[in-house]
C-alpha positions as a LaTeX table, in Angstrom:
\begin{tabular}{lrrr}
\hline
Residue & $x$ (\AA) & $y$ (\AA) & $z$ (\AA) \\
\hline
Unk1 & 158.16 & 15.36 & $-2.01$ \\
Unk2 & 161.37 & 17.47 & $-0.83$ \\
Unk3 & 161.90 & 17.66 & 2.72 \\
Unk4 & 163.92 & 20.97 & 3.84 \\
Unk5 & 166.93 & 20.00 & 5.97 \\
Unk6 & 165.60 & 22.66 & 9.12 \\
Unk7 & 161.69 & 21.83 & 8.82 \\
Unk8 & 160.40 & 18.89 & 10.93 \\
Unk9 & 159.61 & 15.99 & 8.83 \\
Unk10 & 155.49 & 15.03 & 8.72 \\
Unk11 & 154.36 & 12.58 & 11.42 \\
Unk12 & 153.02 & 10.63 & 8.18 \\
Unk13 & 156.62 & 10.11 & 6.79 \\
Unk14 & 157.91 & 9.28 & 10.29 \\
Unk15 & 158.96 & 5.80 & 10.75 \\
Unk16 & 159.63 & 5.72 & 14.75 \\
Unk17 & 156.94 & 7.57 & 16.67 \\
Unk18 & 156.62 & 9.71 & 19.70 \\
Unk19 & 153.92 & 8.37 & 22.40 \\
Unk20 & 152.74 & 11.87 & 21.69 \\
Unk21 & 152.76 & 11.34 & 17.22 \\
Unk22 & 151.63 & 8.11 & 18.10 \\
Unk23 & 148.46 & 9.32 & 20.33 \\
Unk24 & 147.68 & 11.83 & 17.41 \\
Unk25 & 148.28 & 9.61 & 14.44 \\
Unk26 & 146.02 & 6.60 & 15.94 \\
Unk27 & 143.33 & 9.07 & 17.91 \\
Unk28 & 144.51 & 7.41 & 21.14 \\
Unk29 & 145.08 & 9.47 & 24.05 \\
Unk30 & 148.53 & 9.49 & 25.01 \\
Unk31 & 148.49 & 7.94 & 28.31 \\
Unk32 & 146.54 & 5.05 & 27.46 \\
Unk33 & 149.76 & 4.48 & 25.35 \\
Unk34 & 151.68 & 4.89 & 28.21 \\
Unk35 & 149.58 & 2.63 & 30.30 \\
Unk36 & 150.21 & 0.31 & 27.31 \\
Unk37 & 153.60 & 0.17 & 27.19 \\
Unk38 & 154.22 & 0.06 & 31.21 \\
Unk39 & 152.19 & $-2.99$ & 31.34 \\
Unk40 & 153.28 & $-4.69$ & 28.05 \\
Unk41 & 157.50 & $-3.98$ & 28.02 \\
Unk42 & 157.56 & $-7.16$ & 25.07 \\
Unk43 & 155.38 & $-5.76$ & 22.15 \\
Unk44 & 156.86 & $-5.68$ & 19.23 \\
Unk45 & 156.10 & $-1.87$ & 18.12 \\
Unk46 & 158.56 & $-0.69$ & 21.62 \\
Unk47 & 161.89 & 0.22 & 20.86 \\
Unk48 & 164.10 & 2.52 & 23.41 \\
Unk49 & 166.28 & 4.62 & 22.41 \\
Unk50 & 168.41 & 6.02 & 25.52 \\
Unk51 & 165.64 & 7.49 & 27.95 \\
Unk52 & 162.93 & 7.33 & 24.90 \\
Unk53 & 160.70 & 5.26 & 23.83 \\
Unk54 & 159.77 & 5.18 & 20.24 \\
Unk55 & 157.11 & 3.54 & 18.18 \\
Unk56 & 157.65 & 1.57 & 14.85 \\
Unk57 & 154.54 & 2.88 & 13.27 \\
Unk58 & 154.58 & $-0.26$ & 10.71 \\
Unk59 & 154.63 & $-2.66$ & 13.47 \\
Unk60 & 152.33 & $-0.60$ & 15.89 \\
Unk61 & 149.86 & $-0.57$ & 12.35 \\
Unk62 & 150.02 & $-4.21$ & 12.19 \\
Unk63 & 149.21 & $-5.08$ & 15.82 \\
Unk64 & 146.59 & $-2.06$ & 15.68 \\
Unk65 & 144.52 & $-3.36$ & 12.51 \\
Unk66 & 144.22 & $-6.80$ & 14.63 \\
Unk67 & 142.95 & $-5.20$ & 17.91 \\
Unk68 & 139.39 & $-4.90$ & 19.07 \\
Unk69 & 139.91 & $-3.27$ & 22.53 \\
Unk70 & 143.08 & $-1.88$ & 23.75 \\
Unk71 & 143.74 & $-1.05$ & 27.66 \\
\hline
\end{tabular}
C-alpha cells in the first residue's frame, strides 16, 4: 500500500495512538480513556511525548484482549 507524503496515514497503520484514534479504534469513549490514564500513570500502553500522550496500539491490544471490565 503507498502512502502519499501530504495524506494522513490510516489509524489502522498507526503505531502510537491519539486518546481520540484510540477511543475510535477500540469503541471506547474517549474520556473513559482519559479517566484511565489519570488514574493508572504506570500502564504499559502510556507513552508522553512533550504535552501528549500517545498510545502503543500493540501494547494497548495486548492489555485490551486480557480485560473484562475497564473503568
Amino acid at each position: 500500500m503507498e502512502v502519499k507524503i501530504n495524506e494522513p496515514v490510516p489509524i489502522w497503520l498507526k503505531e502510537g495512538l491519539s486518546i481520540e484514534e484510540a477511543g475510535q479504534l477500540y469503541g471506547i469513549v474517549k474520556t473513559t480513556l482519559r479517566e484511565l490514564i489519570k488514574n493508572n500513570p504506570d500502564l504499559p500502553f502510556i507513552k508522553s511525548v512533550g504535552n501528549k500522550t500517545v498510545i502503543s496500539k500493540q501494547q494497548f491490544n495486548e492489555w485490551f484482549q486480557n480485560q473484562s471490565v475497564i473503568k
